[in-house]
C-alpha positions in Angstrom: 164.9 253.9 41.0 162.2 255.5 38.8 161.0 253.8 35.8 161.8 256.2 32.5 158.4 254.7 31.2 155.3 256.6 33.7 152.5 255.8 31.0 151.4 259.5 31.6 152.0 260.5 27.8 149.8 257.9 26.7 146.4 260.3 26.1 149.0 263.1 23.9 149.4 265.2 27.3 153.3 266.3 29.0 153.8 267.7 32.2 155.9 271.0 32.4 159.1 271.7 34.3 156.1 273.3 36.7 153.7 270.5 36.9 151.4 271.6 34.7 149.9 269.2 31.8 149.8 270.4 28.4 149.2 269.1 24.8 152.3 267.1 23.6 152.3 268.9 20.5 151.6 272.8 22.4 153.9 275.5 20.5 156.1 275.3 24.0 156.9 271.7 23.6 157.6 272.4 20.4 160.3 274.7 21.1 161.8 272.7 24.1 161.5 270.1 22.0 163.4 271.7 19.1 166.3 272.8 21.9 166.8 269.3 23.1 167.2 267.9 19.5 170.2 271.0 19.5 171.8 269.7 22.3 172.2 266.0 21.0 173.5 267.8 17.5 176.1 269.2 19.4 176.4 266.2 21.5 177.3 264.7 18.1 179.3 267.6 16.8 181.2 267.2 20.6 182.1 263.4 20.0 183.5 264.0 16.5 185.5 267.4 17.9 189.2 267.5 17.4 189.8 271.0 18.5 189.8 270.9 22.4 188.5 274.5 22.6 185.6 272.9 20.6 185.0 270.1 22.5 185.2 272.3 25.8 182.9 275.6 24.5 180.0 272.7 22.7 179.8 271.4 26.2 179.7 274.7 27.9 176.7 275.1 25.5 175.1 271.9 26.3 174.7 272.4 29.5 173.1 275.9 29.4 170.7 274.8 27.2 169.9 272.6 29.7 168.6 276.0 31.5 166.9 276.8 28.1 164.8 273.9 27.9 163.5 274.4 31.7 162.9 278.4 30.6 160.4 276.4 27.7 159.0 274.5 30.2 158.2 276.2 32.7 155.3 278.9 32.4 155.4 282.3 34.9 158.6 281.6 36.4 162.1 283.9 36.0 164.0 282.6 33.5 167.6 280.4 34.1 169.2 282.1 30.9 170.7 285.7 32.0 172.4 288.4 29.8 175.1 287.5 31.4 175.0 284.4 29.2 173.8 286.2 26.9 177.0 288.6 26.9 179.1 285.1 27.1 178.4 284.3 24.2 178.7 287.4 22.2 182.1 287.8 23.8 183.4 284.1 22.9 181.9 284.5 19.3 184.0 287.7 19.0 187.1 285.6 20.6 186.5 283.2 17.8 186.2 285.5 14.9 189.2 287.7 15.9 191.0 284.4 15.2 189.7 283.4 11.9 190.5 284.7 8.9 187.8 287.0 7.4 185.3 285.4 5.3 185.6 286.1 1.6 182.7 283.5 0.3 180.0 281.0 1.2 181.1 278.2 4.2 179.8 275.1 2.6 180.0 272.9 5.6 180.9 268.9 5.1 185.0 268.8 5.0 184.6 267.6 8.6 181.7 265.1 10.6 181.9 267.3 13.7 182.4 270.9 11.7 179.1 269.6 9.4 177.4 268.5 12.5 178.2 272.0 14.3 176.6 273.8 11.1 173.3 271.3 11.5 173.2 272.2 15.1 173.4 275.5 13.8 170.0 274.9 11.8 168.6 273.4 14.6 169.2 276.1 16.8 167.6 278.8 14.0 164.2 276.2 13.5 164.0 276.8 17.1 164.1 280.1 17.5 161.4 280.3 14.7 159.5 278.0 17.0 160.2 279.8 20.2 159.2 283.6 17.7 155.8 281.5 17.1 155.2 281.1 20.8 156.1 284.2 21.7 153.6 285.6 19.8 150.8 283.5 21.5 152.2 283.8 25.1 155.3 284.9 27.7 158.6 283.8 26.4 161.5 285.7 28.3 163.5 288.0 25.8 166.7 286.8 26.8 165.6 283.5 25.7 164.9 284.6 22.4 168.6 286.6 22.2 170.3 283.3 23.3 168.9 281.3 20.7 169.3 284.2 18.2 173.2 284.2 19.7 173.4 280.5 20.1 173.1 279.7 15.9 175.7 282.4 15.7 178.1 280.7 18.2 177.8 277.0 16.4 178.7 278.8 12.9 181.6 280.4 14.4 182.8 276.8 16.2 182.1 275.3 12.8 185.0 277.6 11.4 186.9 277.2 13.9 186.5 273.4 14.0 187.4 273.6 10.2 190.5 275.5 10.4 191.8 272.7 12.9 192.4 270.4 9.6 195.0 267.8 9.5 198.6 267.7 7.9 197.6 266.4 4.2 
């Protein structure tokens, strides 16, 4: 079995999904970076979940950004994320919606850990997309990569809600 320690970070350099070494603190680490702290939020939000539905979609999520990360860190290549994704997404958000009531003020997130964690995943997801804007603007970034993290903020506010409305008997 591999060692997780290789000592080849030691002089500030990573190795892409590709191979190729780049600064540890390059703008594309910075946005992988940025998704894989939004996949342990909603690993968080996940644990806490008590609406299956929840549980089920976060997971769905997790694992595509999986796919996300590897588009990040990878330079030249096709990217995993498809509009078909894409349209997933915007498809469950409206499923969601249709089954909320309408909003009629501010969502002030906290009444539950894993609805408040969902809503900092949601953050998350929006400081990376800023991040994955910035490199964008210095090099290639798909632009489906850029919609699903545009759609993906979108998706944990609308889980939030729909993690909230699944509140206990008081």
């Amino acid at each position: 079995m591999m060692s997780v320690v290789t000592k080849t970070g030691d002089q500030g350099q990573t190795s892409l999904f590709t191979g190729e070494r780049i600064a540890k603190d390059d703008a594309r680490v910075e946005v992988y970076g940025k998704v894989d702290s939004l996949g342990s939020a909603l690993g968080m939000a996940r644990a806490f979940a008590t609406n299956k539905r929840v549980k089920d979609d976060i997971l769905a999520a997790q694992k595509q950004l999986g796919m996300l990360m590897a588009d990040f860190a990878s330079r030249n290549k096709p990217p995993r994320i498809t509009a078909e994704m894409v349209a997933g997404l915007e498809a469950e958000i409206a499923s969601i919606e249709e089954s909320l009531p309408a909003l009629k003020e501010f969502v002030i997130p906290g009444d539950k850990k894993s609805s408040a964690m969902l809503d900092l995943a949601r953050t998350v997801a929006r400081e990376a997309e800023r991040r994955a804007w910035t490199l964008a603007r210095r090099g290639s970034v798909a632009e489906v990569d850029l919609q699903y993290l545009n759609r993906i903020s979108d998706y944990c506010f609308v889980l939030m809600r729909l993690e909230d409305e699944d509140k206990p008997n008081l």
